[in-house]
C-alpha positions as a LaTeX table, in Angstrom:
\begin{tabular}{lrrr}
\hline
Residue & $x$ (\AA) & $y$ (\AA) & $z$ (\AA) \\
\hline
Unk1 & 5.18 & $-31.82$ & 81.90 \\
Unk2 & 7.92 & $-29.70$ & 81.07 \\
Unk3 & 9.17 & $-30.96$ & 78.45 \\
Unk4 & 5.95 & $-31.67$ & 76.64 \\
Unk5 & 5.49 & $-27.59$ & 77.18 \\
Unk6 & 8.75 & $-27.02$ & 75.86 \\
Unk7 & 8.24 & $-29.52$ & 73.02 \\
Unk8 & 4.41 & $-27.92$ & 72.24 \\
Unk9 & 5.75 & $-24.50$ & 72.20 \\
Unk10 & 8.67 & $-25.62$ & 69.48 \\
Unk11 & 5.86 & $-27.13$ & 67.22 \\
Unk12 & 3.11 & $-24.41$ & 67.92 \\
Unk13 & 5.71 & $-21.90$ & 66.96 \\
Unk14 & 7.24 & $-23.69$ & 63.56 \\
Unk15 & 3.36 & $-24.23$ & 62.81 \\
Unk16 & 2.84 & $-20.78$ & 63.28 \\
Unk17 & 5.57 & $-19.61$ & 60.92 \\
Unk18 & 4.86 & $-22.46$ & 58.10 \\
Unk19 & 1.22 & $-21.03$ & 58.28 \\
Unk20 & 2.42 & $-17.67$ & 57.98 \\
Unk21 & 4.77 & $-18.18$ & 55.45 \\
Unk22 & 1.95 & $-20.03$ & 53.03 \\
Unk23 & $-0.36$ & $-17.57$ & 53.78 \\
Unk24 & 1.74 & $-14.87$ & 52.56 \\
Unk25 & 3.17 & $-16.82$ & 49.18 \\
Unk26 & $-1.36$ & $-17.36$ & 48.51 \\
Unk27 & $-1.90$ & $-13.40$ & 48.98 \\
Unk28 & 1.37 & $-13.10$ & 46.87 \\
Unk29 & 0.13 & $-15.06$ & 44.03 \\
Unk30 & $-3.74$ & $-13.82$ & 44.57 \\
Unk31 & $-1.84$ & $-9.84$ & 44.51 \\
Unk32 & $-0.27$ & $-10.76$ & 41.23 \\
Unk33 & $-3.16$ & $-12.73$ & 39.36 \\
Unk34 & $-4.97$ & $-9.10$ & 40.72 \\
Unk35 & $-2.43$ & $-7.00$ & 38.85 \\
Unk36 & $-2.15$ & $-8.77$ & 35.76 \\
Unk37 & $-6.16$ & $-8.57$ & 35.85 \\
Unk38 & $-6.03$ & $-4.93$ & 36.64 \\
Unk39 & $-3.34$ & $-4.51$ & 33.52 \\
Unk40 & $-5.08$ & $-6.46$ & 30.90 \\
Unk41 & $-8.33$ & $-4.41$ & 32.06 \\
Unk42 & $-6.49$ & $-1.26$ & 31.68 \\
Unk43 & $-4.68$ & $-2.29$ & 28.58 \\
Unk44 & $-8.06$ & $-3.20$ & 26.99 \\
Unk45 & $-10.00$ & 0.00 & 27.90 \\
Unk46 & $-7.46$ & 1.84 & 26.20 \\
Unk47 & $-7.69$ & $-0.20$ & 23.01 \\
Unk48 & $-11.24$ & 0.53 & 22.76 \\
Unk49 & $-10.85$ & 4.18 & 23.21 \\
Unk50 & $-8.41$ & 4.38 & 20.11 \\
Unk51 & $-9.14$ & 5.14 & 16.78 \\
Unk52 & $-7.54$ & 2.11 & 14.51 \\
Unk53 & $-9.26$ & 3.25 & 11.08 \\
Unk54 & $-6.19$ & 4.86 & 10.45 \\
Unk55 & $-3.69$ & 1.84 & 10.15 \\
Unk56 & $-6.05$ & $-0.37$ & 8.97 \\
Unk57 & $-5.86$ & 0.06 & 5.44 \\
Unk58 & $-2.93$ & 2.25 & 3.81 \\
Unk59 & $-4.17$ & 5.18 & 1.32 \\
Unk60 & $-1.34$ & 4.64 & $-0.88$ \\
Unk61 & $-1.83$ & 1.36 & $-2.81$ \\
Unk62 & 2.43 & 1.55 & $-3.36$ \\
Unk63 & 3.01 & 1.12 & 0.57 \\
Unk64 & 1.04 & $-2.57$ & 0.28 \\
Unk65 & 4.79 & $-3.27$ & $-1.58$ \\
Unk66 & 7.37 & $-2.13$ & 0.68 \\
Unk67 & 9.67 & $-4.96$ & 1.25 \\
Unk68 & 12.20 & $-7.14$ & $-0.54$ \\
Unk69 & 11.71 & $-8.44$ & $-3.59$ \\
Unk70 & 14.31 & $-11.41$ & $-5.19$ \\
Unk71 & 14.92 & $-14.13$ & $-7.66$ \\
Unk72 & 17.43 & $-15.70$ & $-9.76$ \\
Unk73 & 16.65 & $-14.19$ & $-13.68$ \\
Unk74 & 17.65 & $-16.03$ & $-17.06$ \\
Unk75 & 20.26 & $-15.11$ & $-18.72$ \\
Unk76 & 22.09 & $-15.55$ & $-22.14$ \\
Unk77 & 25.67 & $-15.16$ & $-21.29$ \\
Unk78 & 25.42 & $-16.44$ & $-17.90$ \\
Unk79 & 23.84 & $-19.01$ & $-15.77$ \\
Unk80 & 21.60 & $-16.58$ & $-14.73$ \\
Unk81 & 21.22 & $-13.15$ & $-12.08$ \\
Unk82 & 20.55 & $-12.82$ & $-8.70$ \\
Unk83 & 18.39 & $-9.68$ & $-8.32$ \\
Unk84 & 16.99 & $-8.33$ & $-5.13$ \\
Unk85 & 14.58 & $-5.41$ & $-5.44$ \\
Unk86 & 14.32 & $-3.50$ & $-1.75$ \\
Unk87 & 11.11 & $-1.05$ & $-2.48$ \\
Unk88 & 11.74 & 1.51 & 0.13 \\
Unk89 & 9.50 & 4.24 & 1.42 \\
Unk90 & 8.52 & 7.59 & $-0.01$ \\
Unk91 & 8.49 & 5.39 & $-3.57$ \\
Unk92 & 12.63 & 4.81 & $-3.47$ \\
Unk93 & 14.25 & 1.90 & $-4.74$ \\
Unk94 & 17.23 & $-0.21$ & $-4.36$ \\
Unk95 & 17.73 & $-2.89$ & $-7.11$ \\
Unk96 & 20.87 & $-5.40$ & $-6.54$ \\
Unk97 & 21.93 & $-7.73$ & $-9.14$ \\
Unk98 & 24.79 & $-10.01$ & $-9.47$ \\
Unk99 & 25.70 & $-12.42$ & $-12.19$ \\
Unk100 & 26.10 & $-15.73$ & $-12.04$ \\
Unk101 & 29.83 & $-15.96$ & $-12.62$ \\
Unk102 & 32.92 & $-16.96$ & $-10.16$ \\
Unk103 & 34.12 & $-13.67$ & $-8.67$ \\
Unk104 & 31.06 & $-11.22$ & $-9.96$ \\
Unk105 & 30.11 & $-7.88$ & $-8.95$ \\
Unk106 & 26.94 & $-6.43$ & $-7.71$ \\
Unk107 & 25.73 & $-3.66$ & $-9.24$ \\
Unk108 & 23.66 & $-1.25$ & $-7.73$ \\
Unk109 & 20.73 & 0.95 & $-9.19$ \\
Unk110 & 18.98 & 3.45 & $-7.27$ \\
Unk111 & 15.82 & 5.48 & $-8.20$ \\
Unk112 & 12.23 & 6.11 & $-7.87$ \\
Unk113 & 8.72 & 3.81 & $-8.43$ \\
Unk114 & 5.54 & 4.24 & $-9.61$ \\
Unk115 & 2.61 & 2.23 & $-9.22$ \\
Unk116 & $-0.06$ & 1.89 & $-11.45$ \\
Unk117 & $-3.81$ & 0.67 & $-9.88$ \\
Unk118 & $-5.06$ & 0.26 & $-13.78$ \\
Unk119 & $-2.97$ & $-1.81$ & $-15.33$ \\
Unk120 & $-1.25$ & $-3.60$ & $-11.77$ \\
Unk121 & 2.45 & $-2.26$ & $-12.60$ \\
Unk122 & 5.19 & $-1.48$ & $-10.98$ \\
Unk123 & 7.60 & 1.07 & $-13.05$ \\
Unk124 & 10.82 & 1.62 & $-11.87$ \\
Unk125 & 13.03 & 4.80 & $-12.99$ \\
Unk126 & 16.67 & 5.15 & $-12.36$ \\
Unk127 & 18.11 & 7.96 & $-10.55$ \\
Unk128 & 19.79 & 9.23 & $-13.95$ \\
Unk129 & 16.69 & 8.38 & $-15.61$ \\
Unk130 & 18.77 & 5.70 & $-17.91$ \\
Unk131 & 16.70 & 3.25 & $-17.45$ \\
Unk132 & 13.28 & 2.27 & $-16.88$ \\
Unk133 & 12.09 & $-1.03$ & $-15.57$ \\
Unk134 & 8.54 & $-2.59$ & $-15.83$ \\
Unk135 & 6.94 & $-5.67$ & $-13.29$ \\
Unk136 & 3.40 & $-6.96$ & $-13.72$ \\
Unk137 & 1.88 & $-7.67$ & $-9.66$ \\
Unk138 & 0.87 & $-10.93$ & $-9.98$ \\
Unk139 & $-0.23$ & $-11.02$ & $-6.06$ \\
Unk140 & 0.87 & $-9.94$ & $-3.09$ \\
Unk141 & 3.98 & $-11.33$ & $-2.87$ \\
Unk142 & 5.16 & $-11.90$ & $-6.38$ \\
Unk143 & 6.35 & $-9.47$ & $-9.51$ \\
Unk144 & 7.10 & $-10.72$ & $-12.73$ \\
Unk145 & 9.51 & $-8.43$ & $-15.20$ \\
Unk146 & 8.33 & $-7.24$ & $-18.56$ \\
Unk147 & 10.07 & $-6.81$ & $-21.84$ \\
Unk148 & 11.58 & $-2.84$ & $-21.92$ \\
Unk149 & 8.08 & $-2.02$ & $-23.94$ \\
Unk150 & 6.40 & $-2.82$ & $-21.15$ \\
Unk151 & 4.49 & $-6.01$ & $-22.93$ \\
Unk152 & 4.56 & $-9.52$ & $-20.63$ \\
Unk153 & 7.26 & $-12.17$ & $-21.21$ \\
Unk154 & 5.49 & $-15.80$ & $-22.55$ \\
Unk155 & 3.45 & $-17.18$ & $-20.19$ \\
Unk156 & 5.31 & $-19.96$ & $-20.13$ \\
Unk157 & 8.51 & $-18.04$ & $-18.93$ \\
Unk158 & 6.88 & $-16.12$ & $-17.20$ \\
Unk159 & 7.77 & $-17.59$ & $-13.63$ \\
Unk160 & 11.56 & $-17.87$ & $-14.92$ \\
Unk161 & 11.34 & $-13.90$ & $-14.17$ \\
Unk162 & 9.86 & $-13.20$ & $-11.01$ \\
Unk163 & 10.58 & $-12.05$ & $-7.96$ \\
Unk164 & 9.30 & $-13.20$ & $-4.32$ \\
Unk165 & 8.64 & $-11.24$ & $-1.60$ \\
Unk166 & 10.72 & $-12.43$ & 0.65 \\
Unk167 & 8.64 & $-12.48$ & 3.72 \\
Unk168 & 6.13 & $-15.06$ & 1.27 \\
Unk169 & 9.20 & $-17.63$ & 0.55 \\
Unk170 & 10.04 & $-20.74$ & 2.35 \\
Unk171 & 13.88 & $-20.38$ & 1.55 \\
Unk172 & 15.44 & $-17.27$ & 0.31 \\
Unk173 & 18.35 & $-16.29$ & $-0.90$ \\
Unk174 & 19.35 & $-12.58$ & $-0.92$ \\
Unk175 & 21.96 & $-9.88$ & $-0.86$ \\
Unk176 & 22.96 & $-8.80$ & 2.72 \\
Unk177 & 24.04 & $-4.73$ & 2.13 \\
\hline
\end{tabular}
């Protein structure tokens, strides 16, 4: 009888602990599920009681641009130029552009743009004011160059001179400053 005692006490004890142990890992898991709960509650309470009208929409029409811009341009003497337009904030610009050639430089312009609402252009203006470029926004994502009067290239070349947003194209290919 001894040994059955002996034997019942070993399995009454390791069922003890085995019940203890899973009892403990379910109010483990049920504690956690509780806090995530108690989180996401808290997390949307606090969403509600914010004011989002202010992000929603931005007042300047410009800051719907900010990003980088690029494309590969036609050119006469070349095989063509890789420009990449970086429209910055407080209306700066960066404008890259790199011919086509073994062994070419970038060149750099920096400066200021304007956006017109009326007539959907973009107008950028050099530091040194020696030069002043002109895009038509055909959408979001895409701006076409104009002629230096400001009238549009032939519709038929006219996607020879865009530029991409490059957050809209499948494959890009851009400077790395």
């Amino acid at each position: 009888m001894r040994i059955n005692n002996k034997t019942f006490k070993k399995r009454f004890t390791l069922i003890s602990f085995g019940l203890m142990f899973s009892v403990s890992q379910a109010m483990a898991a049920t504690d956690l599920t509780a806090q995530e709960n108690f989180i996401k509650a808290r997390i949307k309470n606090r969403e509600q009681n914010m004011d989002h009208s202010a992000h929603v929409a931005p007042i300047d029409k410009s800051l719907d641009f900010h990003g980088i811009f690029y494309g590969y341009l036609p050119c006469t003497t070349c095989s063509g130029i890789k420009s990449t337009l970086s429209l910055k904030q407080k209306n700066n610009y960066l404008l890259v552009t790199q011919l086509a050639k073994e062994s070419s430089r970038e060149t750099y312009e920096k400066g200021k743009y304007d956006w017109n609402e009326d007539t959907h252009t973009l107008i950028l203006t050099a530091k040194d004011n020696s030069n002043t470029r002109k895009y038509q926004i055909k959408d979001e994502g895409t701006l076409i160059l104009l002629n230096n009067d400001g009238s549009p290239v032939s519709k038929s070349q006219s996607d020879d001179y865009a530029l991409i947003r490059s957050d809209s194209a499948k494959t890009r290919e851009v400077h790395i400053h």
